[in-house]
C-alpha positions as CSV (number, residue, x, y, z in Angstrom):
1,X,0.0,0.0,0.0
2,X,1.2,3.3,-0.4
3,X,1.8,5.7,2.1
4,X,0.4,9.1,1.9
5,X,0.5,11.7,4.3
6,X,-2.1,14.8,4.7
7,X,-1.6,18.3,6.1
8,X,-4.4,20.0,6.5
9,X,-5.9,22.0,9.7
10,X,-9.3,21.2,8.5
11,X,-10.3,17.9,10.7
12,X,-13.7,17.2,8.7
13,X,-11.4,17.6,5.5
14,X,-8.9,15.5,6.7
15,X,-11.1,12.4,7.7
16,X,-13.4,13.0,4.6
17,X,-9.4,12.3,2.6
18,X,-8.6,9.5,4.8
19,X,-11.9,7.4,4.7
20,X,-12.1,7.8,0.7
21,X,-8.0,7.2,0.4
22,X,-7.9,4.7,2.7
23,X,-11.0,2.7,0.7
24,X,-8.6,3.0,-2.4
25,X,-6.0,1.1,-0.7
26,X,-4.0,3.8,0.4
27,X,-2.0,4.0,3.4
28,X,-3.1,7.2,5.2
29,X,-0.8,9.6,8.1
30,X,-3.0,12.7,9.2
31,X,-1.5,15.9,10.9
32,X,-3.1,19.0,11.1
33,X,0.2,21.3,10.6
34,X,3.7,20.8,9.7
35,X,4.9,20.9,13.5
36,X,5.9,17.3,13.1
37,X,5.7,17.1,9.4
38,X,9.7,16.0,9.4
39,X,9.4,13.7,11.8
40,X,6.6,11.8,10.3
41,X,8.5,11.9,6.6
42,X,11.6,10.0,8.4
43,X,9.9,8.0,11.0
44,X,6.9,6.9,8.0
45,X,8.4,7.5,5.0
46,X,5.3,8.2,3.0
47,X,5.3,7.9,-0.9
48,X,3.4,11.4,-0.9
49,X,3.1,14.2,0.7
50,X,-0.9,16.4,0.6
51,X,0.1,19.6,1.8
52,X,-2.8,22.6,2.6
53,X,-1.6,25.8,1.5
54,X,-3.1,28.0,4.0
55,X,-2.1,26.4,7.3
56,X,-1.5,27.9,11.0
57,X,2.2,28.8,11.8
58,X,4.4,27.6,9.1
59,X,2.1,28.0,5.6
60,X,2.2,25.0,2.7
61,X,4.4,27.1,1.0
62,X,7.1,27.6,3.7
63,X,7.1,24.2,4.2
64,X,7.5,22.9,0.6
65,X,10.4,25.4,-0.1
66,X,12.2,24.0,3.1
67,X,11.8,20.4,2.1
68,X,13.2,21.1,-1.4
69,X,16.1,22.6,0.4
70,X,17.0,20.7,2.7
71,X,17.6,18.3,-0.6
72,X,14.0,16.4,-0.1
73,X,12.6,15.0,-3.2
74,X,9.4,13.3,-2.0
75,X,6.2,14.1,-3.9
76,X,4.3,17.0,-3.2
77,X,0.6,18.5,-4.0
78,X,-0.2,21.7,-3.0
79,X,-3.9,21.8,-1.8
80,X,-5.0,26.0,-2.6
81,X,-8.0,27.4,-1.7
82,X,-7.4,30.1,-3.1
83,X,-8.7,30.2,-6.5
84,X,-5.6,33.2,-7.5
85,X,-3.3,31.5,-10.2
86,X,-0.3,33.3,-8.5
87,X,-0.8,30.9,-5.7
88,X,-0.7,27.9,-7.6
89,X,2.2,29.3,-9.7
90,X,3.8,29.7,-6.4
91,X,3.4,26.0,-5.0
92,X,5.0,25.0,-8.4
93,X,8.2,27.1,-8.2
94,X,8.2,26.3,-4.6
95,X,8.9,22.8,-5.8
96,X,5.5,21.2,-5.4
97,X,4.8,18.1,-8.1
98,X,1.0,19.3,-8.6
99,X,-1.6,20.9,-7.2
100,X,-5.4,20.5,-6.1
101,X,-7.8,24.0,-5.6
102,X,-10.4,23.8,-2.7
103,X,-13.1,22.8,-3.5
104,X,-12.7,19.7,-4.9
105,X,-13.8,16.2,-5.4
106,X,-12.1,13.5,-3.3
107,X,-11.8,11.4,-6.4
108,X,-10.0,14.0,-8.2
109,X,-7.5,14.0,-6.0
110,X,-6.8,10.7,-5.8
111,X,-6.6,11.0,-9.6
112,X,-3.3,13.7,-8.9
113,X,-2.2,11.2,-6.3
114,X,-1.9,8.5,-8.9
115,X,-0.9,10.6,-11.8
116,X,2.1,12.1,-9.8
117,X,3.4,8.6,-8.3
118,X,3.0,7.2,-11.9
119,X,4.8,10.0,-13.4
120,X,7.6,9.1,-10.8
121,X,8.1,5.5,-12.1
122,X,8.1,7.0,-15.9
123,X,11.4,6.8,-17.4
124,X,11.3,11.0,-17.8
125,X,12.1,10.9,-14.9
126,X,13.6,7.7,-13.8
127,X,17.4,7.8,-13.9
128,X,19.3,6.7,-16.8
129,X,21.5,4.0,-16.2
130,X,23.6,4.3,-19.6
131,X,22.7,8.6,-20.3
132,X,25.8,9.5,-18.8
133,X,26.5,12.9,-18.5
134,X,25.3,16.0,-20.8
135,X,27.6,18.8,-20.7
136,X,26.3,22.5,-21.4
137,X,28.0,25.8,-20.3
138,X,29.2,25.2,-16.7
139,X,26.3,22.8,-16.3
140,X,26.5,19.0,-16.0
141,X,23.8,16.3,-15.8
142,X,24.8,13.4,-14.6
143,X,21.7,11.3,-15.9
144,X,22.4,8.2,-14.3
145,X,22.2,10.1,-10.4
146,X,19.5,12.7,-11.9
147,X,22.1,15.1,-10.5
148,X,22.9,18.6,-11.7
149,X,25.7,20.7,-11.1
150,X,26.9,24.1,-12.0
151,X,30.4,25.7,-11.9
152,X,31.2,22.4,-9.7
153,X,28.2,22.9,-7.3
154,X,25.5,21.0,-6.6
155,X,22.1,21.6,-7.7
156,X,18.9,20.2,-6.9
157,X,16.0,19.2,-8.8
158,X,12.7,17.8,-8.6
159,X,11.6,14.9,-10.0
160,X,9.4,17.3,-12.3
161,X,12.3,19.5,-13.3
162,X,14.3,16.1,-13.8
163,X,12.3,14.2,-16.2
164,X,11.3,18.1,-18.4
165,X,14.9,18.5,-18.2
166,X,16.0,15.5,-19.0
167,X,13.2,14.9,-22.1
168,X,14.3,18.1,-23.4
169,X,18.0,17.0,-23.8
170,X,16.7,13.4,-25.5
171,X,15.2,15.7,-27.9
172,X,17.8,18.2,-28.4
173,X,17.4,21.2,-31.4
174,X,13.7,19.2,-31.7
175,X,11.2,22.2,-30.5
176,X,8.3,20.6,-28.5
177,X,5.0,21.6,-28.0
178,X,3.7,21.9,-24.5
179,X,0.8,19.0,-24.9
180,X,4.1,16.8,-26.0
181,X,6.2,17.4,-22.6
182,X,3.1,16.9,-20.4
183,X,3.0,13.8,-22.7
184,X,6.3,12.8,-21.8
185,X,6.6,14.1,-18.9
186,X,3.4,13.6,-17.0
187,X,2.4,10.7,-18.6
188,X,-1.2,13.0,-19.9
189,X,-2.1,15.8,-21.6
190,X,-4.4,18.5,-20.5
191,X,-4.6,22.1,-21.1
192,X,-5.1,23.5,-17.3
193,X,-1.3,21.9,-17.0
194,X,0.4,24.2,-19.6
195,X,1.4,26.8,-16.8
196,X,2.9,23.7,-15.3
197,X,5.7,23.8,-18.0
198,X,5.8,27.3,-18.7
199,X,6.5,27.6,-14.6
200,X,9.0,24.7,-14.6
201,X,10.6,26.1,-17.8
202,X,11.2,29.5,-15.8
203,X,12.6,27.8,-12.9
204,X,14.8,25.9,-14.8
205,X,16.2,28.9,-16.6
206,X,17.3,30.4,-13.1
207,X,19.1,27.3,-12.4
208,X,20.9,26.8,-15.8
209,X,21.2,30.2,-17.6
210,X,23.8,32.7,-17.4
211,X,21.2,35.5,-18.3
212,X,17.8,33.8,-17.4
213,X,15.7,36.8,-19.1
214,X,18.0,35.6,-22.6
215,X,18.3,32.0,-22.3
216,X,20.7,30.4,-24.2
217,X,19.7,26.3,-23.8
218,X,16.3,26.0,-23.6
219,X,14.8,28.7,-25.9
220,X,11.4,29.4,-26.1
221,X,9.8,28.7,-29.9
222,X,7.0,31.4,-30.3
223,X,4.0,29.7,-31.4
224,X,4.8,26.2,-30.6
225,X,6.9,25.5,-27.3
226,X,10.2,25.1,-25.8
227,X,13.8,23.4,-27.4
228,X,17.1,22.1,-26.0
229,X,20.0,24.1,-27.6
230,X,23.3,22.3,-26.6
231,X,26.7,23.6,-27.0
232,X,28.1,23.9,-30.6
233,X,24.7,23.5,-32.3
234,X,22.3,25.8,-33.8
235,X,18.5,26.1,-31.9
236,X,15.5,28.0,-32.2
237,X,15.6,31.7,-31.9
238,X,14.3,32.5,-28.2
């Protein structure tokens, strides 16, 4: 069964997820803030983390940017009830893998549940025993360890950031459409996911790019997406 752990401080929310989850055969840990949200990831180990936005004390997205950098790569959906797209924009640069606005149905959530674990077995972003490592500028992904360095020093991504990353390399000097990396990626395509990539994308360019606001690797193809352009070869116009 897998283990999935909710944060929410709503208790008639929270025992409304766990009675559905749990009739899904999921595993389900309950806490109603993150006060002892890292000991319950290294004393239970869940598979994936449900994580309320809005929550007393530290906030959802506090705690999701402190996870990513402490080097935490678990799963994460952002639960937002607010319906503002900054917020859910946010969650995603934050380092959360999806996220759910309030209200919603407990099916659908499941749905996200399974669609993010799934996407985490997908070979986008599973590592690549014989990719070895791509060289670009001072960057270096070592595909193998899905780790990423720059100037020497280490850099982390998500699993999300990983597998668009990674996809986009495979395909090098290939632009791609959006629908095709959520394809890839995500294992689905669907419209409301577009800002998904565009917001990855973005972060990406902060990691990798000398000048993220003129991006040299991954250029942005008006009208149809994003391409990888490595060292020594010509890409797309950004």
């Amino acid at each position: 069964m897998k283990k999935i752990l909710v944060v929410d401080d709503d208790p008639e929310l929270r025992q409304l997820l766990a009675t559905y989850m749990r009739r899904n055969d999921y595993d389900v840990l309950l806490l109603p803030d993150t006060r002892q949200l890292d000991a319950y990831i290294e004393r239970h180990q869940p598979h994936l983390v449900v994580l309320d936005l809005m929550l007393p004390g530290e906030d959802g997205l506090a705690a999701c940017r402190r996870l990513r950098a402490r080097g935490e790569t678990l799963p994460i959906i952002m639960l937002t009830a607010r319906d503002e797209p900054i917020d859910r924009v946010l969650g995603l640069e934050m380092g959360a893998d999806d996220y759910v606005g309030k209200p919603f149905d407990p099916r659908e959530l499941v749905a996200r549940i399974e669609a993010v674990l799934r996407r985490g077995r997908q070979a986008a972003a599973a590592p690549v025993a014989q990719g070895g490592v791509v060289h670009f500028g001072d960057c270096a992904l070592d595909r193998a360890s899905r780790q990423l360095t720059r100037a020497g020093k280490s850099v982390l991504l998500s699993s999300g950031e990983f597998a668009l990353l990674n996809t986009l390399i495979v395909h090098a000097n290939r632009p791609m459409k959006r629908e095709r990396l959520l394809e890839l990626t995500r294992g689905e395509a669907n419209e409301s996911f577009d800002r998904a990539i565009d917001v990855q994308i973005h972060r990406l360019r902060r990691l990798i790019e000398a000048d993220p606001a003129r991006p040299r690797y991954l250029q942005t193809v008006w009208g149809v997406g994003y391409v990888f352009a490595p060292d020594g070869e010509n890409g797309a116009p950004a």
